[in-house]
C-alpha positions in Angstrom: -3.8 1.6 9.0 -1.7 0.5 6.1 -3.2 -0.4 2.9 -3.1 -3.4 1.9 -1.4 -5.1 -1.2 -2.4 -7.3 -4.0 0.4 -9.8 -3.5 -0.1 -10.4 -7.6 0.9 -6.8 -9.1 1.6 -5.0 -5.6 -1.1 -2.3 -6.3 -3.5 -1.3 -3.4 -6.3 -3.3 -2.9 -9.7 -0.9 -3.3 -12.8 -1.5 -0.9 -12.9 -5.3 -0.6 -10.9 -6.6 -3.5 -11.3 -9.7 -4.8 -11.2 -13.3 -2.6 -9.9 -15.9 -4.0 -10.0 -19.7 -2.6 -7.2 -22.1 -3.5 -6.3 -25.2 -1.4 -8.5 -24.2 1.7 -6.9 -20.7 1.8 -8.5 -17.2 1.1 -6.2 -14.9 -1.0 -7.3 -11.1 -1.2 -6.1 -9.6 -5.0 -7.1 -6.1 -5.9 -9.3 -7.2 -9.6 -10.2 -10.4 -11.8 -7.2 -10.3 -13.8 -5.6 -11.3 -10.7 -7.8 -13.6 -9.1 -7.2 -15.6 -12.9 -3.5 -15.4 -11.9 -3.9 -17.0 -8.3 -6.0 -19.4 -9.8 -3.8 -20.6 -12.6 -0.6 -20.1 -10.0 -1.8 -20.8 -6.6 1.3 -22.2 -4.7 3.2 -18.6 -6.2 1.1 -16.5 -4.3 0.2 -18.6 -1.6 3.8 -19.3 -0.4 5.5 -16.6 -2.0 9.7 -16.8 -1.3 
């Protein structure tokens, strides 16, 4: 099974990580430093390009 990603800094996500919800969706970061990121940037990681 792969590891999963933090899609913020692309470092593996440890035990459960960190869930964050923004506009009805759930997105999985590896620390709280991150989850603050998602929070203050939700469409970036949400729909990444």
């Amino acid at each position: 099974m792969a590891a999963k990603k933090c899609p913020v800094c692309q470092w593996e996500i440890k035990e459960d990580g960190k869930q964050v919800k923004v506009d009805g969706k759930v997105v999985l970061v590896c620390c709280d430093e991150c989850a603050a990121k998602v929070k203050a940037q939700p469409a970036k990681y949400i729909n990444p390009r």
